[in-house]
C-alpha positions as CSV (number, residue, x, y, z in Angstrom):
1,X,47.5,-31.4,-17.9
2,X,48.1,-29.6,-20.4
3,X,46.2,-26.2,-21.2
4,X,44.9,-24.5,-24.9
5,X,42.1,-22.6,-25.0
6,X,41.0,-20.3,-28.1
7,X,38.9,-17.4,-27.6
8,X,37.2,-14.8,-30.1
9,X,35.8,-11.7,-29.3
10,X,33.6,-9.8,-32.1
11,X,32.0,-6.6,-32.6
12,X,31.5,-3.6,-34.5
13,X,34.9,-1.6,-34.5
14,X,35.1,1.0,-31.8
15,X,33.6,-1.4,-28.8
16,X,36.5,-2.6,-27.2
17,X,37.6,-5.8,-28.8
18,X,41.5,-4.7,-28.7
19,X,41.1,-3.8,-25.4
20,X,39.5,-6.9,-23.8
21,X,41.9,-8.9,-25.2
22,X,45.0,-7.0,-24.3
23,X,43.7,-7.1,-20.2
24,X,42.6,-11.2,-20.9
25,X,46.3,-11.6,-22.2
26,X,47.6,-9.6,-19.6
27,X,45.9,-11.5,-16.4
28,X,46.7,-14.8,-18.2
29,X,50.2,-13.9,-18.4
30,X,50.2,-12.9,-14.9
31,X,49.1,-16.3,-14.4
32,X,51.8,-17.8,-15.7
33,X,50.2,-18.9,-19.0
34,X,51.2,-17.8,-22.5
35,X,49.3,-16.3,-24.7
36,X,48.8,-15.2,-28.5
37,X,46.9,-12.4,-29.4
38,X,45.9,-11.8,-32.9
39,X,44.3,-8.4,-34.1
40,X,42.0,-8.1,-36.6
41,X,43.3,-4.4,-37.8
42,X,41.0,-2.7,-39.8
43,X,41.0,0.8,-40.9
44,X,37.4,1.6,-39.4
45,X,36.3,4.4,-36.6
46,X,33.6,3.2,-35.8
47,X,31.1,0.4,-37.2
48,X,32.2,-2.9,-39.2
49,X,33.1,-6.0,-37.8
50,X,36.2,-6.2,-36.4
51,X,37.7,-9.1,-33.8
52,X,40.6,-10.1,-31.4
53,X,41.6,-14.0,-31.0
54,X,43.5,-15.0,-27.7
55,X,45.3,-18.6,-27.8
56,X,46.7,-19.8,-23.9
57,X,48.6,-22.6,-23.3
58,X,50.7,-23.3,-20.5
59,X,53.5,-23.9,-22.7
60,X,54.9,-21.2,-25.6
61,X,52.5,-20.8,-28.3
62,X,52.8,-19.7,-32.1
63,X,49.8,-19.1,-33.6
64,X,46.1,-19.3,-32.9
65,X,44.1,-21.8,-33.9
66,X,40.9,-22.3,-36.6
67,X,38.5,-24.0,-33.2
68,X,37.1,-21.6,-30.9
69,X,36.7,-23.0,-27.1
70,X,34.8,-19.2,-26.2
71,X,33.2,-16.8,-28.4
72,X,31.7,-13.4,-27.1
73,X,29.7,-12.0,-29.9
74,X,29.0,-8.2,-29.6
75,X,27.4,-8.0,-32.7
76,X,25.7,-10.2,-34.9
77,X,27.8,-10.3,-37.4
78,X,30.1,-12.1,-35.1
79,X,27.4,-15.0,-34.4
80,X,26.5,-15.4,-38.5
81,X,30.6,-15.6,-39.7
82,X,32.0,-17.1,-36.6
83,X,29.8,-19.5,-34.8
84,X,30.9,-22.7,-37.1
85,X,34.2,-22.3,-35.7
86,X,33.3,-23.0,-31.9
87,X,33.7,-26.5,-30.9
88,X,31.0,-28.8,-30.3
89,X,31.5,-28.6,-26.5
90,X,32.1,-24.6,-27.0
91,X,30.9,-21.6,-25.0
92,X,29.6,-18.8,-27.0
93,X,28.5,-15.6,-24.8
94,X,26.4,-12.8,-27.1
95,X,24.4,-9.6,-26.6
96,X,20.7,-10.9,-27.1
97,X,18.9,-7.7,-27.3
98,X,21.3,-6.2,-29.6
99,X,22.0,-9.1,-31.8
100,X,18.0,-10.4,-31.7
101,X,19.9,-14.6,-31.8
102,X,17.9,-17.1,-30.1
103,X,19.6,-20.4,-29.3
104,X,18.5,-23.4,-27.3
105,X,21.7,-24.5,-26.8
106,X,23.0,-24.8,-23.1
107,X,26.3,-23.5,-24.1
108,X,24.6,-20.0,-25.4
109,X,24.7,-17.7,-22.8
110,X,23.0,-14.1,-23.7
111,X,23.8,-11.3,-21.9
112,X,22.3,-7.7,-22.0
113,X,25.5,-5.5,-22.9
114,X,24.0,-3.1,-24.8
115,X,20.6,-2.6,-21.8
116,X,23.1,-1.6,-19.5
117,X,24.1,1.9,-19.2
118,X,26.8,4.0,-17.5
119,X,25.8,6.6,-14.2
């Protein structure tokens, strides 16, 4: 059976994007998977809307691809630009409280990133 599945993460620059993605490549690859990472690299500190894109197939892969299978939206940005690019049957996981997005849709999972908080 063959495997390919696109991810996007999205966020405000300085959250982590490059991060996630280098550890989800990183356990994929440990996996025996391939990956593609692609790094949206722009010259921000901190605030604007940056994202990473994973591609894994078990087979080599080249580039990523336009269809998203997962989107994790930290910011809403992410959800207005990027949401028509998940496929029908796509997951898209997002910070409710932070982004205020309400969805009915099954595969709309919010989560409360931004409630939680470091001791």
């Amino acid at each position: 059976m063959d495997v390919d599945v696109s991810i996007r993460i999205g966020g405000e620059a300085g959250q982590g994007m490059h991060s996630i993605g280098f550890i989800m490549g990183k356990v994929f690859t440990r996996h025996g998977y391939y990956a593609f990472i692609n790094q949206d690299v722009e010259s921000r500190i901190r605030g604007g809307h940056n994202f990473v894109q994973i591609r894994i197939q078990n087979k080599p892969v080249y580039a990523i691809k336009n269809e998203l299978d997962l989107l994790i939206a930290l910011d809403k940005q992410t959800i207005t630009q990027d949401l028509s690019d998940l496929t029908e049957d796509g997951v898209m996981i997002f910070d409710g409280p932070k982004t205020g997005f309400e969805s009915d849709n099954p595969n709309h999972f919010p989560c409360l990133w931004s409630s939680l908080r470091m001791r």
